[in-house]
Biopython code that builds the backbone (N, CA, C, O; Angstrom):
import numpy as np
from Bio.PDB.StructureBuilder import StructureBuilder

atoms = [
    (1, "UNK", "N", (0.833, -1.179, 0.000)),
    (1, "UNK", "CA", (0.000, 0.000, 0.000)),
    (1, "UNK", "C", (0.882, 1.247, 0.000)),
    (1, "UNK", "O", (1.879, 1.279, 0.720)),
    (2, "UNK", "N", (0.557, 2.248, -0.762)),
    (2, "UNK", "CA", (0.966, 3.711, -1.243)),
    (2, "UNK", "C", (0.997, 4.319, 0.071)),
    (2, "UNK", "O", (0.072, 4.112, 0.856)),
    (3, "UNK", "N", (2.130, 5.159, 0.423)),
    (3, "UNK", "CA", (2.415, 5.463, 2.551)),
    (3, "UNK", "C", (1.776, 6.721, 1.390)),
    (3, "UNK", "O", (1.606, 6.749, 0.171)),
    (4, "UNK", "N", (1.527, 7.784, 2.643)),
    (4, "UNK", "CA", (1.573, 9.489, 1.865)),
    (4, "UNK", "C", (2.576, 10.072, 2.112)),
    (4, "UNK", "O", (2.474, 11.259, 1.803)),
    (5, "UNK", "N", (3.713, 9.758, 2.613)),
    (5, "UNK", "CA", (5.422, 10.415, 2.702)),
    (5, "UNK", "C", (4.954, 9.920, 0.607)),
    (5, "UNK", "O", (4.601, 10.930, -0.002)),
    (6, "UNK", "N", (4.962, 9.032, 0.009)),
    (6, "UNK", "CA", (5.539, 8.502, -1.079)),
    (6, "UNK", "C", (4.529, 9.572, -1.809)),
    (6, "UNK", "O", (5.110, 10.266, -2.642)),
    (7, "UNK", "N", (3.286, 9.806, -1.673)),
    (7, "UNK", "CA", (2.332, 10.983, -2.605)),
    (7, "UNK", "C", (2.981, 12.283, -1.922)),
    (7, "UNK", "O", (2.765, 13.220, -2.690)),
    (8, "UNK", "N", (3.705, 12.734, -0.765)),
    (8, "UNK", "CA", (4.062, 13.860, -0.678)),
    (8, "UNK", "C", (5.248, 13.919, -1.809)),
    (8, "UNK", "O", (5.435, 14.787, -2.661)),
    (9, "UNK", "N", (5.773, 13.073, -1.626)),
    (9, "UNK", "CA", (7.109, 12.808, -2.433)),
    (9, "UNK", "C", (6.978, 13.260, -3.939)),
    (9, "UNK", "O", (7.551, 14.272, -4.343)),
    (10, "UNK", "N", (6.063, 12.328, -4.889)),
    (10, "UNK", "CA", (5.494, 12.753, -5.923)),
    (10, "UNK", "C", (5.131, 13.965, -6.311)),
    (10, "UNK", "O", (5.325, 14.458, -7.422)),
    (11, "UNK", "N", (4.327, 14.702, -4.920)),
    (11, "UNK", "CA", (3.936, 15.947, -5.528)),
    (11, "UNK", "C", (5.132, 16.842, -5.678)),
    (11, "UNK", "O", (5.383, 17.519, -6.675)),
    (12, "UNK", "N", (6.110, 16.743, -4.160)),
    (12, "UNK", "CA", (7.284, 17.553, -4.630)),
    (12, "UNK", "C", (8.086, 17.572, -6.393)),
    (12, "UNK", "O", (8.769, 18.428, -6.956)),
    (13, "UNK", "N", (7.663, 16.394, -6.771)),
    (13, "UNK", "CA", (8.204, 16.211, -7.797)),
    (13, "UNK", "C", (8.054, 17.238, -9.067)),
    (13, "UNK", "O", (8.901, 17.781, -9.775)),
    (14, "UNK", "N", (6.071, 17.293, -9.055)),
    (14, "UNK", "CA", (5.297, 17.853, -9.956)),
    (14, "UNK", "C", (6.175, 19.387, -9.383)),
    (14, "UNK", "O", (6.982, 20.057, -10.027)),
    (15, "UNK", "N", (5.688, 19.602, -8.013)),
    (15, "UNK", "CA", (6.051, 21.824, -8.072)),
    (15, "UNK", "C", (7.698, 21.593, -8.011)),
    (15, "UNK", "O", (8.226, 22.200, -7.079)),
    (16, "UNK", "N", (8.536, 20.868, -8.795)),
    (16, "UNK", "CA", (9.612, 20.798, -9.130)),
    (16, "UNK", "C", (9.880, 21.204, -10.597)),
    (16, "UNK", "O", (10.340, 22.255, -11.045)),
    (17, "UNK", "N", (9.476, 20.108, -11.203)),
    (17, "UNK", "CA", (8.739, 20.199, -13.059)),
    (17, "UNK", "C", (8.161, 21.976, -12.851)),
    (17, "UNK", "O", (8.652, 22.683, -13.730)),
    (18, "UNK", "N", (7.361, 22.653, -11.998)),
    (18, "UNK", "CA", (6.529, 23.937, -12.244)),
    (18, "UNK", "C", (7.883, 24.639, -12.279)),
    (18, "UNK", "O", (8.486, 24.977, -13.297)),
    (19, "UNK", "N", (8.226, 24.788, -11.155)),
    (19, "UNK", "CA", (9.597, 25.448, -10.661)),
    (19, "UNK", "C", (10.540, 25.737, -11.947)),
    (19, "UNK", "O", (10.765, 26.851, -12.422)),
    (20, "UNK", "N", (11.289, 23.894, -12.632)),
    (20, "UNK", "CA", (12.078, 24.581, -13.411)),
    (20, "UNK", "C", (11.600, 24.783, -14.734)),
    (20, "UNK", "O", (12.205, 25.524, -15.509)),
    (21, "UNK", "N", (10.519, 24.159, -15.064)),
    (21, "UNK", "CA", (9.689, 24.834, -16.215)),
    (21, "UNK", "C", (10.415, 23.933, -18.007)),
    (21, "UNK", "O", (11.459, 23.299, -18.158)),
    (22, "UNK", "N", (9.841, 24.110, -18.547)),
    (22, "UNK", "CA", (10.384, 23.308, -19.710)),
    (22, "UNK", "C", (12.146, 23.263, -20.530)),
    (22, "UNK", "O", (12.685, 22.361, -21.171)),
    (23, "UNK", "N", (12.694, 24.793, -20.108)),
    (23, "UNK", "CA", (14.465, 24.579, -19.731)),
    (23, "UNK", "C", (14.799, 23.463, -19.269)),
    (23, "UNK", "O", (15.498, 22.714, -19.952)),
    (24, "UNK", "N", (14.308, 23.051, -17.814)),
    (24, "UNK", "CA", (15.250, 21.851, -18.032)),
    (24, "UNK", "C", (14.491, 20.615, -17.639)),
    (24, "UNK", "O", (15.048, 19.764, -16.946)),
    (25, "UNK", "N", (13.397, 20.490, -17.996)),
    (25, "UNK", "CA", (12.612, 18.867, -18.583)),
    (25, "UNK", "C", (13.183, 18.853, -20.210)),
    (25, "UNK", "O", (13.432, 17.765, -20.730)),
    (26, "UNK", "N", (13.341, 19.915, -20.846)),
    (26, "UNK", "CA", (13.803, 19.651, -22.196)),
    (26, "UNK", "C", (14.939, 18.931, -21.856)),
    (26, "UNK", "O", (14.761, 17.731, -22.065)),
    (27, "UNK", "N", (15.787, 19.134, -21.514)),
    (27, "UNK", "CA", (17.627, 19.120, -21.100)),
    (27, "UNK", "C", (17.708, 17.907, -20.183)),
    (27, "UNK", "O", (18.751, 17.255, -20.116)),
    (28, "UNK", "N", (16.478, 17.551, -19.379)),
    (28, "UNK", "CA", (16.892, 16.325, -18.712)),
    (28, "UNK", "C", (15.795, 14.726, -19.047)),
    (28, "UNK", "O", (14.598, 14.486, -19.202)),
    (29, "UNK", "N", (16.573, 14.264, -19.034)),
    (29, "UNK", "CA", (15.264, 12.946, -19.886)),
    (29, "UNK", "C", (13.886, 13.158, -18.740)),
    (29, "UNK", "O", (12.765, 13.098, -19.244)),
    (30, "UNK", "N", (13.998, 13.412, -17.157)),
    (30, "UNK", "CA", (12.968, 13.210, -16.290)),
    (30, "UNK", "C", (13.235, 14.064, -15.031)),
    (30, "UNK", "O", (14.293, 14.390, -14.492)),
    (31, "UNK", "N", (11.849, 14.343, -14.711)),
    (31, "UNK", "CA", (11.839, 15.284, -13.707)),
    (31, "UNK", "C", (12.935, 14.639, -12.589)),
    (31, "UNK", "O", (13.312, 15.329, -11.642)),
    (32, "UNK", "N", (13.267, 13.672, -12.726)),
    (32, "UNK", "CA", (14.245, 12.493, -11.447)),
    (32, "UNK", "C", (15.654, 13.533, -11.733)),
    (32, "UNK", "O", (16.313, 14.388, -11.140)),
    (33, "UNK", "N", (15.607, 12.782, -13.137)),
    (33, "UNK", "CA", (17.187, 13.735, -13.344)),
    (33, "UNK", "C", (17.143, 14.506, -13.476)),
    (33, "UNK", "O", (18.294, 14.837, -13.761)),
    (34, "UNK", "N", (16.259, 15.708, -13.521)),
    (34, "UNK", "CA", (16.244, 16.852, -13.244)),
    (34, "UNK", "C", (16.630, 17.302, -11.506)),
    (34, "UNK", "O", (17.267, 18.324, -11.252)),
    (35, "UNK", "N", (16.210, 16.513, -10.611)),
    (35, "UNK", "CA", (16.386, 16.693, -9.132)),
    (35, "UNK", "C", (17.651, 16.074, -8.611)),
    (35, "UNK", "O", (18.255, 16.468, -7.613)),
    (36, "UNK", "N", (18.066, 14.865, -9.534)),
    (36, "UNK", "CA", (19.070, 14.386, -8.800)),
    (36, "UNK", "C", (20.411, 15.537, -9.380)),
    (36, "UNK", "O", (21.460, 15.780, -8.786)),
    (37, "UNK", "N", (19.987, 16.045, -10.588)),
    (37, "UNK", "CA", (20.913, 17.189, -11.082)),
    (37, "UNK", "C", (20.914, 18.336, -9.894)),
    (37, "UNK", "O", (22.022, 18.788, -9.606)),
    (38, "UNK", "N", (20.230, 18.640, -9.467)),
    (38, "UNK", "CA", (20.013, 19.867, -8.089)),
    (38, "UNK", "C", (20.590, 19.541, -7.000)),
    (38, "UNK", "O", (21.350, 20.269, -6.360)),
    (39, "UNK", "N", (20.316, 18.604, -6.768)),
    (39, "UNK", "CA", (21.101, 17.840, -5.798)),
    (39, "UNK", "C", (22.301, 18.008, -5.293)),
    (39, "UNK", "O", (22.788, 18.489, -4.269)),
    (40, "UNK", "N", (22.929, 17.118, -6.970)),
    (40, "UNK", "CA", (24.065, 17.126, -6.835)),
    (40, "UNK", "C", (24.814, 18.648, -7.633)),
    (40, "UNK", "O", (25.998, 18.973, -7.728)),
    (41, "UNK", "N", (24.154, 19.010, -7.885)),
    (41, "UNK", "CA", (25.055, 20.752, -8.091)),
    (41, "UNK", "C", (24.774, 21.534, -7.937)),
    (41, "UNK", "O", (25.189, 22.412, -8.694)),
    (42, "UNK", "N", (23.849, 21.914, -6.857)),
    (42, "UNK", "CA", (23.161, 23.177, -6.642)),
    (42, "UNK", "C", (22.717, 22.872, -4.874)),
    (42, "UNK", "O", (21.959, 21.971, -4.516)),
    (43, "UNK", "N", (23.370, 23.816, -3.993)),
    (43, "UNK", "CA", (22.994, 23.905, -2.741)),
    (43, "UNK", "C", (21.592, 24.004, -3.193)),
    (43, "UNK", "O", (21.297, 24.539, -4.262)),
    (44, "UNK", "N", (20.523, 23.371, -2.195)),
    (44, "UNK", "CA", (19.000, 24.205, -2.651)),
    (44, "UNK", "C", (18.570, 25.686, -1.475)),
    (44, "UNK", "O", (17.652, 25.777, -0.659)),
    (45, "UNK", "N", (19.400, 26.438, -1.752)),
    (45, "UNK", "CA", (19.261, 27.752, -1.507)),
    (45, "UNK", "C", (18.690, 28.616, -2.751)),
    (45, "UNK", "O", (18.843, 28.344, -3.941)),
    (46, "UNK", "N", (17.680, 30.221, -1.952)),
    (46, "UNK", "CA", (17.441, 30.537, -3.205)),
    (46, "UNK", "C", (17.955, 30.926, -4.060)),
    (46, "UNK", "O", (17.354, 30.955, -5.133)),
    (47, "UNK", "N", (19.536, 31.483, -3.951)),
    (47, "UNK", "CA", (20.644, 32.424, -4.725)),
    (47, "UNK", "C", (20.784, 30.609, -5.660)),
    (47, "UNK", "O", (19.994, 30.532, -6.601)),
    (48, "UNK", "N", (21.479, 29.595, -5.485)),
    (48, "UNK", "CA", (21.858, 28.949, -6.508)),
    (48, "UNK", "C", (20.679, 28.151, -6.961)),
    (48, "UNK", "O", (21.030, 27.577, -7.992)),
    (49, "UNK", "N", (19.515, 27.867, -6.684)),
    (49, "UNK", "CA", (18.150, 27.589, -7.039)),
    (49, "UNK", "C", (18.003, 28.302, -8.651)),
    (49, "UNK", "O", (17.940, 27.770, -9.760)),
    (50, "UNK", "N", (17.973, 30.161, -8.090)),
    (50, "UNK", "CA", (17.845, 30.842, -9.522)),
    (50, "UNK", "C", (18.556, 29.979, -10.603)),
    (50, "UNK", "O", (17.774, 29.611, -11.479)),
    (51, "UNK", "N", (19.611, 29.638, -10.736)),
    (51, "UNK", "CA", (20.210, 29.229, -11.805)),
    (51, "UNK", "C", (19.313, 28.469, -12.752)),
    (51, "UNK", "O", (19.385, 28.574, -13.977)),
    (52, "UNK", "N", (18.297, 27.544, -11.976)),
    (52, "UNK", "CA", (17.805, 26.873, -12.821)),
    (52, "UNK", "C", (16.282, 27.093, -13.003)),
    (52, "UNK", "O", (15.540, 26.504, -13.789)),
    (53, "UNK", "N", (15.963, 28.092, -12.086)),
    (53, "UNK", "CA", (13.945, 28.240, -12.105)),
    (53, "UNK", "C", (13.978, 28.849, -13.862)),
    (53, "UNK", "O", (14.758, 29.283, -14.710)),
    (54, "UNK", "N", (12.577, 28.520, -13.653)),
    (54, "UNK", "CA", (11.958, 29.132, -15.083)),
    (54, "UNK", "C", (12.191, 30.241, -15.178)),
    (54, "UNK", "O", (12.376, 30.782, -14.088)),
    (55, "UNK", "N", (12.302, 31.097, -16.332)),
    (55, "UNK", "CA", (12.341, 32.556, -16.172)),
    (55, "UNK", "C", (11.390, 33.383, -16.247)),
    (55, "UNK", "O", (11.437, 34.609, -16.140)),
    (56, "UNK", "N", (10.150, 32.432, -16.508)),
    (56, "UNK", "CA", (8.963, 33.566, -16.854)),
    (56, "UNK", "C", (8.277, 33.468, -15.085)),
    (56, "UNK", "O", (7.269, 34.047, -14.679)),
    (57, "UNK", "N", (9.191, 32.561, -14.299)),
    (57, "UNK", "CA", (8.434, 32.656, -13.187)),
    (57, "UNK", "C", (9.688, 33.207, -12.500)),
    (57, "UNK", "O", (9.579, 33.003, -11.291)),
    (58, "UNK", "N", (10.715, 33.759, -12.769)),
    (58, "UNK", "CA", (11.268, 34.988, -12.392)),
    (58, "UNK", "C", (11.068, 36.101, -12.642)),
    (58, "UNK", "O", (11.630, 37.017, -12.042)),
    (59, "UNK", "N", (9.988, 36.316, -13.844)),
    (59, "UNK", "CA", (10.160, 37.881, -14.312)),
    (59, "UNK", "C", (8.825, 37.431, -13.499)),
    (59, "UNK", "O", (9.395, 37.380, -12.409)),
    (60, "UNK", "N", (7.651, 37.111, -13.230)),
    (60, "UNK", "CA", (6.384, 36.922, -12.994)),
    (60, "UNK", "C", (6.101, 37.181, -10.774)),
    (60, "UNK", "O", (5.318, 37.764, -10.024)),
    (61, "UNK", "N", (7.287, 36.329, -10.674)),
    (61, "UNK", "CA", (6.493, 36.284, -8.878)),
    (61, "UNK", "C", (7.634, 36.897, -8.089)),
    (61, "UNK", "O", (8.784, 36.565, -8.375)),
    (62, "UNK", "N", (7.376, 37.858, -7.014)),
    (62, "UNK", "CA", (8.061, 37.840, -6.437)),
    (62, "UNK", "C", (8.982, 37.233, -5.616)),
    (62, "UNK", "O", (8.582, 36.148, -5.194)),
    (63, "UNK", "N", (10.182, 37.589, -5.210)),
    (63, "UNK", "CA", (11.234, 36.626, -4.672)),
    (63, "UNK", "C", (10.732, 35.976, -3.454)),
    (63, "UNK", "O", (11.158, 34.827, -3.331)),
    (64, "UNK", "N", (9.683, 36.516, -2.198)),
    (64, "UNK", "CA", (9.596, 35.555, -1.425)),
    (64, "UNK", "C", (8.607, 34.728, -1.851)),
    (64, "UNK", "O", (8.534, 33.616, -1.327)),
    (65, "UNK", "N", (7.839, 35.037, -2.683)),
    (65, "UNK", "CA", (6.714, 34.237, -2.940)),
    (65, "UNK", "C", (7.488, 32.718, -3.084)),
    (65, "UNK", "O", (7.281, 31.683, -2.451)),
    (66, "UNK", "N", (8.508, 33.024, -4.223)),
    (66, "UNK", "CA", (9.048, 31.598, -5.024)),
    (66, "UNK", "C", (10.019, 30.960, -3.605)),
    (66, "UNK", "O", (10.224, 29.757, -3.436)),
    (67, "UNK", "N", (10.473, 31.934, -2.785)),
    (67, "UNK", "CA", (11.145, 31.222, -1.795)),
    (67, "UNK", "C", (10.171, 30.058, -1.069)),
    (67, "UNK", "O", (10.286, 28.834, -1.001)),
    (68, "UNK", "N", (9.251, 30.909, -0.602)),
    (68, "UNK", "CA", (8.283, 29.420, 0.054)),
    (68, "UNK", "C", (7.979, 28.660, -0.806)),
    (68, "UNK", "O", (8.258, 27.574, -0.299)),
    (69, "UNK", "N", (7.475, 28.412, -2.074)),
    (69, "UNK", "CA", (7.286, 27.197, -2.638)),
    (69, "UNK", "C", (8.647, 26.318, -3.214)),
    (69, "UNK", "O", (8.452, 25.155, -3.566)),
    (70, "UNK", "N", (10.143, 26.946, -3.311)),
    (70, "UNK", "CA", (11.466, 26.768, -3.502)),
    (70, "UNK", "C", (11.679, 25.554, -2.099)),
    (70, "UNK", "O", (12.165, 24.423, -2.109)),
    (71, "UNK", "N", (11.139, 26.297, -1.080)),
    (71, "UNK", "CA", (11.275, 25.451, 0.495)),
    (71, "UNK", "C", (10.355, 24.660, 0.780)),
    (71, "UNK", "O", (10.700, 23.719, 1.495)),
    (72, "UNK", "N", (9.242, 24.704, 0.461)),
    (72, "UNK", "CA", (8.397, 23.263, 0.360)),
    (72, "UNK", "C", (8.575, 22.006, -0.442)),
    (72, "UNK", "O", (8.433, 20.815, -0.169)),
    (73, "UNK", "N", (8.959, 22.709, -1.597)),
    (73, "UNK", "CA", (9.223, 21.859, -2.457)),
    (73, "UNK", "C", (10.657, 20.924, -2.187)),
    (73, "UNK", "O", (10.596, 19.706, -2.023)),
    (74, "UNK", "N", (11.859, 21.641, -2.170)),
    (74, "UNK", "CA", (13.254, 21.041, -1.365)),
    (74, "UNK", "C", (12.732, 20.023, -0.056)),
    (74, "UNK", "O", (13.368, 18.979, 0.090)),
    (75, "UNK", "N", (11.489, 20.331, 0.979)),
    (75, "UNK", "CA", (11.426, 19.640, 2.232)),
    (75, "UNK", "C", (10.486, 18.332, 1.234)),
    (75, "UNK", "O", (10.851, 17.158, 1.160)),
    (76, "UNK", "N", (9.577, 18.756, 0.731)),
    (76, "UNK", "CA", (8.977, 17.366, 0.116)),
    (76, "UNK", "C", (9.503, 16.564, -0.746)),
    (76, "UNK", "O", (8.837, 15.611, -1.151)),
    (77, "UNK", "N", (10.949, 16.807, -1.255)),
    (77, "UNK", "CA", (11.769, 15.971, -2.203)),
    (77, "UNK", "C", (12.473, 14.904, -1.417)),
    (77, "UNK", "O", (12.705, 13.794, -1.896)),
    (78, "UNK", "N", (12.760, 15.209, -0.378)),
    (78, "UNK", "CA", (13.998, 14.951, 0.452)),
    (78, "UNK", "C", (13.600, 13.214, 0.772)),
    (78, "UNK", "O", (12.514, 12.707, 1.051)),
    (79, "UNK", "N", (14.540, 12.784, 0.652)),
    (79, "UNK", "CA", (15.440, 11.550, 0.479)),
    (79, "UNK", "C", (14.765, 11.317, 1.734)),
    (79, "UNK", "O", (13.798, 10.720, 1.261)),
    (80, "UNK", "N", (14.533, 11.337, 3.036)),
    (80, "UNK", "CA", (14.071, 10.939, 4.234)),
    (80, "UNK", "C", (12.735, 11.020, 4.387)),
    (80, "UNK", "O", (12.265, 12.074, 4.814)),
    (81, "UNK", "N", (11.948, 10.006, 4.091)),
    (81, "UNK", "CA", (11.036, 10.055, 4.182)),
    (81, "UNK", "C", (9.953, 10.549, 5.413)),
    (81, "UNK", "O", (8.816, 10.812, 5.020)),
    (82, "UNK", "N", (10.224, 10.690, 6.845)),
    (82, "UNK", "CA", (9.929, 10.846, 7.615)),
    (82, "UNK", "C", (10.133, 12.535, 7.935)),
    (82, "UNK", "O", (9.334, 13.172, 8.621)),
    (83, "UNK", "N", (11.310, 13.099, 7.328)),
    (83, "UNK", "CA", (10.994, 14.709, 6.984)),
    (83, "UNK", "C", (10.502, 15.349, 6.622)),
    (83, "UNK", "O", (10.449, 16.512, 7.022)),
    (84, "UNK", "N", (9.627, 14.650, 5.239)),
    (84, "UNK", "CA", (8.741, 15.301, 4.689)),
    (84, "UNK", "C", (7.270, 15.646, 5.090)),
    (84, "UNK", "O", (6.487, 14.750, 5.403)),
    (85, "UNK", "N", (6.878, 17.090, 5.071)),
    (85, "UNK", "CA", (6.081, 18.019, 5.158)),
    (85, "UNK", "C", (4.446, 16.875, 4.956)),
    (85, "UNK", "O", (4.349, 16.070, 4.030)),
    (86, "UNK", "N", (3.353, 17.074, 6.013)),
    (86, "UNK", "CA", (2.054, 16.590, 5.808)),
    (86, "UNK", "C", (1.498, 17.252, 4.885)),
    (86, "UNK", "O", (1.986, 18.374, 4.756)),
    (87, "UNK", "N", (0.624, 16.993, 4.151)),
    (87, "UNK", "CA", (-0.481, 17.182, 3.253)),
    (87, "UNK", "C", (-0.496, 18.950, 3.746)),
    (87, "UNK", "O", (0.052, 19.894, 3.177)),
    (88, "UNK", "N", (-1.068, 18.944, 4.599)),
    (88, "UNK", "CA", (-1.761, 19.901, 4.887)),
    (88, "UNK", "C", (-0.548, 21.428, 5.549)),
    (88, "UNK", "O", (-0.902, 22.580, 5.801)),
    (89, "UNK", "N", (0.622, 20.927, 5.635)),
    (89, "UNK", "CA", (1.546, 21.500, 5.520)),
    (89, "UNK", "C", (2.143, 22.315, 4.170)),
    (89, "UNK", "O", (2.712, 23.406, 4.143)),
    (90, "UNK", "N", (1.868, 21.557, 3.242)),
    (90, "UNK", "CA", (2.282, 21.848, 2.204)),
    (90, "UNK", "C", (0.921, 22.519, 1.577)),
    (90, "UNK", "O", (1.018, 23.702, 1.252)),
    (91, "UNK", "N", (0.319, 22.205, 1.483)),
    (91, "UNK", "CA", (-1.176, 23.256, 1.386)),
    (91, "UNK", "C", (-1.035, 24.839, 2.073)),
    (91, "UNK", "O", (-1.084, 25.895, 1.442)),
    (92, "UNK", "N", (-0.832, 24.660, 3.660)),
    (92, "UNK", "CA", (-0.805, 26.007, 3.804)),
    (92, "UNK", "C", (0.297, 26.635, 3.277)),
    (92, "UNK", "O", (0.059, 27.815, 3.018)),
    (93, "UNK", "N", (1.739, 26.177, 2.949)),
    (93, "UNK", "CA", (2.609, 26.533, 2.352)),
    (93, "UNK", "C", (2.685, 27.360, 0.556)),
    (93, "UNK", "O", (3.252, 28.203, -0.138)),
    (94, "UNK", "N", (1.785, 26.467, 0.594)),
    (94, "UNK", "CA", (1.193, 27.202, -1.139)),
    (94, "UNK", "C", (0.408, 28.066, -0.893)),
    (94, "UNK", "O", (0.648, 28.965, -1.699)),
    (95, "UNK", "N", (-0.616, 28.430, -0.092)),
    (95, "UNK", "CA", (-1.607, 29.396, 0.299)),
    (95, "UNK", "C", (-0.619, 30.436, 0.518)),
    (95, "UNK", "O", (-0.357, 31.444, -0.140)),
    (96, "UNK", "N", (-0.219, 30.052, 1.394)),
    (96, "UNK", "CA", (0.907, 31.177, 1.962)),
    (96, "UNK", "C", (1.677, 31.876, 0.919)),
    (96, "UNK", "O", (1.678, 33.105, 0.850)),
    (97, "UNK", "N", (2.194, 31.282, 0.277)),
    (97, "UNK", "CA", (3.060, 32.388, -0.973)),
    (97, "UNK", "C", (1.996, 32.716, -2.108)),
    (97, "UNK", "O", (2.414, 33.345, -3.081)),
    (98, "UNK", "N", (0.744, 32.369, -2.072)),
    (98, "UNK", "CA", (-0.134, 32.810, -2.816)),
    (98, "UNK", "C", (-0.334, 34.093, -2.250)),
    (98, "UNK", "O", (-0.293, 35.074, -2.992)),
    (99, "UNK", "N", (-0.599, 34.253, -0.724)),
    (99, "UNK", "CA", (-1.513, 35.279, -0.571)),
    (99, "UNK", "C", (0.569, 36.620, -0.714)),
    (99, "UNK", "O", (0.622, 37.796, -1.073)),
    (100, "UNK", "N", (1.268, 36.096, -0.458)),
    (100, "UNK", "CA", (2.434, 36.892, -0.134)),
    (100, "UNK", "C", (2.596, 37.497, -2.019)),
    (100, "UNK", "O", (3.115, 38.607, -2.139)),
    (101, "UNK", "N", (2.345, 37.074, -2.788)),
    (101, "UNK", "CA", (2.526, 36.972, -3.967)),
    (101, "UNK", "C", (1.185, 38.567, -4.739)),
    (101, "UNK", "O", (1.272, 39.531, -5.500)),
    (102, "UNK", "N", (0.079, 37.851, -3.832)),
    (102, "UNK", "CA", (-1.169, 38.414, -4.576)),
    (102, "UNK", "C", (-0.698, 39.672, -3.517)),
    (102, "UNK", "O", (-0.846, 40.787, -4.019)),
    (103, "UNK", "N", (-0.208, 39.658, -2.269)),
    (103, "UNK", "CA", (0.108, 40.950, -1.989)),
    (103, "UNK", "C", (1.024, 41.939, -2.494)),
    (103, "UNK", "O", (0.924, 43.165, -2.439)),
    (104, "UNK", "N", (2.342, 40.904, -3.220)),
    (104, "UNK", "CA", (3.703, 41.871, -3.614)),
    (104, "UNK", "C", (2.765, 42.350, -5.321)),
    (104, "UNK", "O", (3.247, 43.404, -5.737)),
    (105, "UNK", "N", (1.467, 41.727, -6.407)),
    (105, "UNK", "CA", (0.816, 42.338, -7.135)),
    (105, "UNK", "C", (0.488, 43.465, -6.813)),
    (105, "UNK", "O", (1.056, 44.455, -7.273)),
    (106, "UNK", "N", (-0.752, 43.543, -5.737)),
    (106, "UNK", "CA", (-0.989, 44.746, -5.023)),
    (106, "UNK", "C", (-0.240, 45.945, -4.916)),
    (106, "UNK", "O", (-0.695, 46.997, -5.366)),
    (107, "UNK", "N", (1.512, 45.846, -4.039)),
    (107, "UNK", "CA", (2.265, 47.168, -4.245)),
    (107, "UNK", "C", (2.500, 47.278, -5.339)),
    (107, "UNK", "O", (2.604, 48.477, -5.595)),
    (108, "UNK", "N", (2.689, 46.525, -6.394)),
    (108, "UNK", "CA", (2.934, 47.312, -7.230)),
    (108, "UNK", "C", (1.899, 47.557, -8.567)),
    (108, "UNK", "O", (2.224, 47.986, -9.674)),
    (109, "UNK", "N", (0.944, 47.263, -8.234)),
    (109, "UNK", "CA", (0.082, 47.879, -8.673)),
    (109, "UNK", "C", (-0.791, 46.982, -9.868)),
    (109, "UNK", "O", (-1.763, 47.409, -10.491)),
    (110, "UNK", "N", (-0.284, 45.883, -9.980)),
    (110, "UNK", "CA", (-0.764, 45.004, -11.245)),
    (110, "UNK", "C", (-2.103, 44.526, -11.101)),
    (110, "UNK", "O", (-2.612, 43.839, -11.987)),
]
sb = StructureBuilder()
sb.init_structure("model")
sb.init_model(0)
sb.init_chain("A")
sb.init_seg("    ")
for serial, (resi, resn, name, xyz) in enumerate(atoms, 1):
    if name == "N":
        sb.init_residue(resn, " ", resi, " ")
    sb.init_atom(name, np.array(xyz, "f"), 0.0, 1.0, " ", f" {name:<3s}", serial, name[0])
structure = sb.get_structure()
């Protein structure tokens, strides 16, 4: 039977694929090797993260917005299954840079 560490796992996978956007699913045969590429060459901080996010979701969201879903996503990937973030953790985590996001629209006016 399917644990939900293994569907948290999965989903990290999918807002991974969002994250780096078709750059590098083109460039890597699978979202796997796309992560085990991060992994292994990229602290997952947000300064070396940029290297590889999409760019239309750099010109598009603000920087903390992408930080919390950058950090949910890194805690729901993670190799230890017992670290990873509940359902409902990761829910408010997306809410959360939604509403931080729909607020940084707001200042500036969009």
């Amino acid at each position: 039977m399917k644990k939900l560490e293994d569907d948290i796992y999965s989903f990290g996978f999918i807002l991974l694929e969002v994250l780096v956007g078709p750059s590098i699913a083109k460039r890597e045969a699978s979202v796997l090797n796309a992560t085990v590429y991060i992994h292994k060459n990229i602290i997952l901080q947000f300064t070396g993260f940029l290297q590889i996010l999409d760019q239309v979701l750099q010109a598009t969201c603000c920087k903390e917005s992408l930080s919390i879903v950058i950090s949910i996503t890194n805690k729901c990937i993670s190799t230890k299954s017992w670290s990873r973030p509940s359902i409902e953790d990761v829910l408010w985590n997306l809410q959360y840079a939604s509403q931080v996001q729909t607020t940084a629209d707001g200042d500036h006016g969009v």
